[in-house]
C-alpha angles and dihedrals in degrees: 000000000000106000099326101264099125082116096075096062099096101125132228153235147058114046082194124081113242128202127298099255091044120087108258121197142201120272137159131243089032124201112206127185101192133176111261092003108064135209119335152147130244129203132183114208123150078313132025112256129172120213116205116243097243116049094014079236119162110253101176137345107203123172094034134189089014142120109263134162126203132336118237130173145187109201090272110053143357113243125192134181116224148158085285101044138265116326120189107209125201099241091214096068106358104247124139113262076193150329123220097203128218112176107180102045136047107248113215119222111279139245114232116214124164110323093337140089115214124206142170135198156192091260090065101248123117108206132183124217126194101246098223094052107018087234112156102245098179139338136198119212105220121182101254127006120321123213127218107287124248120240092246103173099296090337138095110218119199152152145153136172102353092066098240121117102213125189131200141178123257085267092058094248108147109253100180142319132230122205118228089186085256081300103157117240114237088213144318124329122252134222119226100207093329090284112077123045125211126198134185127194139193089260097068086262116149112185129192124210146190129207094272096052093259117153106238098181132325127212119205114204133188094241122039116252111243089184150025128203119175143195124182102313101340128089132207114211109189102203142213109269095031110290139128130229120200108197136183095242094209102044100024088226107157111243106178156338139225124189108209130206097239128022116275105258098168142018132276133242131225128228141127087026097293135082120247110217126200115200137199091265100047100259110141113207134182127213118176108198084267089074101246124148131205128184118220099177143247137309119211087202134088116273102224092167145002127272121290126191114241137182081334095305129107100241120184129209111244134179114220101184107306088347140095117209130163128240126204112241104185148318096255094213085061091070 
């Protein structure tokens, strides 16, 4: 497979459930409010756990010891793409409402969007599954491996390792198709408020495009992107190497740029008005769209997620020997 960077196509994005009928991602840490559960958190990690809202206790660890990308719900269950294929777990106790197998391909996290679960994969085939049986309801055969699509309008926008972004309808009927010149995708692509798609590749390109496939500006940097967060109009590219990238999300224009001690393994979090950014060798930074930085220090423990607001604290995922714990980073309105 193209470069072996299959790896990198976790997708992105709120770490807060949204309603049934909107399109709900992946994220992790992932915070879930659900009926006869509660609040809690979820974390993938070599395993799926949920952690109770009150006292961040572990309450269960299924699926432990394997590959596993990140969580997503839907009120009713967690659902998480792996090395064995997509499980739906009953967030109460932890056991599976059901598994849709796949034995020979790594399936990335999916995307939930109306009653379906999207997911890609390393095979190349991107299947749907309806959410509440796990039953396939349609699939779509791409050259190379295909990520999770992205919610762009009525459309779902994806690509992978044939450099063509291709988008289809909820039904999997091809829409259009935008060439990237055979330019490798670094991971999924990401919807800025379902109406603008952005797309990274191998070869430092960042595209911009609109719901009929139209290029609306493209940014070329020294070092690919590996992953996207966004707020309002500004992205944040974390970049090969361990840097940051502020851009304007509607001109591309380049605002800023941050190099970090340690390279970006996992995704910020927003709160207080400023990201707060994990990196490789356990500093913790945070950058409001002004471009002011701010050093919070350095953790000696293993970084297994990015950061999640809490009880209005920034606590951070750890891994103290087999187990995950959560450290509190700062009180934001100390800042």
């Amino acid at each position: 497979m193209g470069r072996n960077r299959w790896w990198l196509g976790w997708l992105l994005w709120l770490p807060l459930l949204a309603s049934a009928q909107e399109p709900v991602r992946p994220a992790n840490p992932l915070r879930v409010d659900i009926e006869g559960v509660g609040t809690g958190v979820v974390v993938s990690d070599q395993g799926v756990a949920l952690f109770s809202g009150d006292s961040l206790q572990r309450q269960w660890r299924v699926l432990d010891g394997q590959s596993v990308f990140e969580p997503v719900a839907n009120g009713r269950s967690i659902l998480v793409g792996s090395s064995r294929g997509i499980y739906a777990i009953n967030p109460a106790d932890g056991s599976f409402r059901w598994h849709y197998p796949v034995s020979t391909t790594a399936v990335y996290s999916p995307l939930l969007v109306e009653s379906m679960a999207v997911a890609g994969a390393t095979d190349g085939i991107l299947r749907a599954v309806d959410v509440g049986t796990g039953r396939l309801l349609w699939q779509r055969s791409f050259p190379g491996w295909i990520y999770t699509p992205a919610p762009l309008g009525d459309l779902l926008v994806s690509g992978g390792s044939h450099g063509v972004l291709w988008a289809l309808d909820h039904e999997g009927k091809s829409r259009w198709q935008f060439d990237l010149d055979e330019d490798e995708l670094v991971f999924g692509p990401v919807a800025v408020n379902e109406s603008l798609l952005i797309a990274t590749t191998f070869s430092g390109r960042v595209v911009a495009l609109d719901e009929q496939g139209n290029l609306q500006w493209e940014l070329r940097l020294a070092t690919p992107v590996k992953r996207i967060d966004f707020r309002e109009d500004q992205l944040l590219l974390h970049r090969f190497g361990g840097s940051l990238s502020q851009v304007d999300a509607y001109r591309g224009e380049l605002l800023a740029d941050y190099p970090l001690q340690g390279g970006i393994t996992h995704l910020s979090s927003w709160h207080g008005g400023r990201w707060w950014v994990s990196d490789s060798e356990g500093h913790v930074e945070t950058l409001n769209k002004q471009g002011d930085m701010h050093s919070i220090g350095a953790l000696q423990r293993q970084v297994v997620a990015g950061p999640i607001v809490w009880n209005q604290r920034v606590m951070l995922p750890v891994r103290r020997g087999r187990e995950l714990e959560f450290v509190t980073l700062a009180d934001p309105s100390a800042l």
